[in-house]
C-alpha positions in Angstrom: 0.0 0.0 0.0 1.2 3.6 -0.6 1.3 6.2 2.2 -1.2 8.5 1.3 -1.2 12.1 1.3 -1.4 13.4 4.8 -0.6 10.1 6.2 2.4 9.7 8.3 3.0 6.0 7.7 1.0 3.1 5.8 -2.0 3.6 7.8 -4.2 1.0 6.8 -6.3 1.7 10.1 -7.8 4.9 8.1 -7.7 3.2 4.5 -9.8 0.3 5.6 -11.5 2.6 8.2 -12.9 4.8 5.1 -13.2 1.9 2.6 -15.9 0.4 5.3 -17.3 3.6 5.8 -18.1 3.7 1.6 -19.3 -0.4 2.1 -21.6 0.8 4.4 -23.0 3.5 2.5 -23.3 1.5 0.0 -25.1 -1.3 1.7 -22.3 -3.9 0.9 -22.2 -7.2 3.2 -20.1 -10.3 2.4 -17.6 -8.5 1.4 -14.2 -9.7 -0.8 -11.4 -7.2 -0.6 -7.8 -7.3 -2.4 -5.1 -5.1 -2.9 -4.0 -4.2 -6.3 -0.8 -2.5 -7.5 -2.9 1.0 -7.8 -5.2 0.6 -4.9 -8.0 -1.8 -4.6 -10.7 -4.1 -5.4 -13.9 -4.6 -3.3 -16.7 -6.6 -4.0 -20.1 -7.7 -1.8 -23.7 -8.1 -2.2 -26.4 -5.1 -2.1 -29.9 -4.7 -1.3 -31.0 -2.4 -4.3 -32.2 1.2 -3.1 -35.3 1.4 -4.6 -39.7 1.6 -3.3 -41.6 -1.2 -2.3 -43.0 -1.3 -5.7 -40.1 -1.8 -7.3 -39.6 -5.4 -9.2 -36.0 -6.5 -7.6 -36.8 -5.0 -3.8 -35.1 -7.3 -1.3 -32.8 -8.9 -4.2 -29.3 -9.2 -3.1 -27.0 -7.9 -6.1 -23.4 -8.5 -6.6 -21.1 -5.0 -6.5 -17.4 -4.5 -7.7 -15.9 -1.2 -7.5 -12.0 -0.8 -8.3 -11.2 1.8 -6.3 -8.0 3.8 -7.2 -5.6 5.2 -5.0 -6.9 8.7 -5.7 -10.2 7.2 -4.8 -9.6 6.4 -1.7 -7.6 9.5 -0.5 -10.7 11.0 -1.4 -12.7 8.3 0.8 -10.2 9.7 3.3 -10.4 13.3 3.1 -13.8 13.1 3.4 -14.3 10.5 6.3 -13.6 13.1 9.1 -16.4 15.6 7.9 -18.8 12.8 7.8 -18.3 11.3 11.3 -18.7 15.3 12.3 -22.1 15.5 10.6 -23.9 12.7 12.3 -24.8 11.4 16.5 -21.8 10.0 18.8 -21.4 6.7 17.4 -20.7 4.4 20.9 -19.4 1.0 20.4 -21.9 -1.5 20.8 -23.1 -5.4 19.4 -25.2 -3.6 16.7 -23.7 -0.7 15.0 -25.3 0.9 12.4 -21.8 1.5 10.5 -20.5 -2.2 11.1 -17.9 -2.3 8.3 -16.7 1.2 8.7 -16.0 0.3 12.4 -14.7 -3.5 11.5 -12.2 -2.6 8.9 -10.7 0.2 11.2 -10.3 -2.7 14.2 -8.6 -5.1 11.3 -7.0 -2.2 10.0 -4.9 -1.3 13.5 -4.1 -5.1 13.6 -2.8 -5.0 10.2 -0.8 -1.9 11.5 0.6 -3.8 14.6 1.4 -6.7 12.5 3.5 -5.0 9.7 1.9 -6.8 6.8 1.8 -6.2 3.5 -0.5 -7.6 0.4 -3.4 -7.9 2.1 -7.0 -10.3 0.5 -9.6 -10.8 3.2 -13.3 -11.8 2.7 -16.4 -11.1 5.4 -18.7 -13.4 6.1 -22.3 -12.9 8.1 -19.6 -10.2 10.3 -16.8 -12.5 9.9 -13.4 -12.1 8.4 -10.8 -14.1 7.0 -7.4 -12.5 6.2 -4.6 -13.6 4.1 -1.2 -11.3 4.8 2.0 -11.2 3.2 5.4 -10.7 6.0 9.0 -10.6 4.8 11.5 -10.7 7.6 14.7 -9.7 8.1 16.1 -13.1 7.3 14.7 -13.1 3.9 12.1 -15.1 4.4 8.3 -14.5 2.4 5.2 -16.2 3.9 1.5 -15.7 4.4 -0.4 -15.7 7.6 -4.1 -16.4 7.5 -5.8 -15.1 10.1 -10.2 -15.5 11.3 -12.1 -13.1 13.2 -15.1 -14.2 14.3 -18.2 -11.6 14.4 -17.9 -11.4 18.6 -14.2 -11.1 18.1 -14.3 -8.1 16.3 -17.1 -6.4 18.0 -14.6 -7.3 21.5 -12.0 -5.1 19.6 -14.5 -2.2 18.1 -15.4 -1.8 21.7 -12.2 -2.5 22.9 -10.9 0.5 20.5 -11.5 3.9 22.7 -9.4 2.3 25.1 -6.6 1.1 23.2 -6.3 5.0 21.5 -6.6 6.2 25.0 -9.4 8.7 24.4 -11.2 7.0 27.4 -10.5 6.0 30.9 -11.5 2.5 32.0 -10.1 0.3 35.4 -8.8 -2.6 32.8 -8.7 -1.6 29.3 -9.7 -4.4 27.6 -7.6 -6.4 25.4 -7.6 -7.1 22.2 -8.7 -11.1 21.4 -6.2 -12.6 19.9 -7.6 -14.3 16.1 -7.4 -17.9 15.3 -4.5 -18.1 13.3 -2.4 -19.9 11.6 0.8 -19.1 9.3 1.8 -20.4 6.1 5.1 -20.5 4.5 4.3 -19.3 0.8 5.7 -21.9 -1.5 5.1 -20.5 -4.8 5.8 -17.1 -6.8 5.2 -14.0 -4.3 5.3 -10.3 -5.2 4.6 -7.2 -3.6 
């Protein structure tokens, strides 16, 4: 991923954090996500916005958007003014901006774990990630990683405490996914 305007590091907290923001405007669930050498491809079913008399109401259609690098360092300009617009959005088991809050969680772990090519799919609130690492040895593997729909709504509410923007006795910790690491044995590339 490139650093984006603005961005002091590869922040894929606030990349994935205003790519589930645009999901969730757009109604996406189940989504597919992969990152492409000029930003990224995301995919997931719809409910059509349309009246009650319309012929495909309550028909789940399948989305794909390619969205550019410049796409989504607009995404992330205008994240903050939309978060400003609207109510306090508290942390709890039913968010009404699920992916928006999901991706940023996934996003911070992605941070903390210093991965790069990143392909995850969501499932009913889900997630399964596949992550490319290098280290210092040389070595190229993947790590696939699951986060289970209670998992990640542990670490959305778990989130004001980790940034520190409120007090709490025990802040709680983030749960750790079930995971399991791969070495890759074919072709890699970056």
């Amino acid at each position: 991923m490139r650093i984006y305007d603005g961005s002091p590091r590869q922040d894929w907290e606030e990349v994935l954090r205003a790519i589930g923001a645009f999901a969730d405007r757009e109604r996406l669930k189940e989504l597919l996500f992969l990152e492409l050498e000029d930003g990224f491809l995301l995919q997931g079913l719809a409910l059509p916005i349309g009246g009650a008399d319309s012929d495909s109401f309550g028909v789940l259609t399948k989305r794909t958007y390619e969205l550019l690098d410049e796409q989504v360092a607009q995404l992330m300009e205008e994240a903050p003014a939309a978060r400003a617009g609207g109510p306090e959005q508290k942390p709890h088991a039913e968010i009404e901006n699920y992916m928006e809050q999901a991706l940023r969680v996934i996003g911070a772990w992605i941070d903390e774990a210093k991965a790069r090519d990143v392909f995850f799919f969501e499932q009913e609130g889900s997630f399964v990630l596949r992550l490319l690492h290098a280290t210092a040895g040389g070595a190229v593997g993947h790590q696939l990683a699951e986060f289970t729909k209670p998992e990640i709504v542990a670490m959305i509410e778990a989130a004001p405490y980790r940034r520190g923007s409120d007090t709490s006795p025990e802040a709680a910790p983030t749960p750790a996914p079930e995971t399991a690491a791969a070495e890759a044995t074919g072709e890699t590339s970056e």
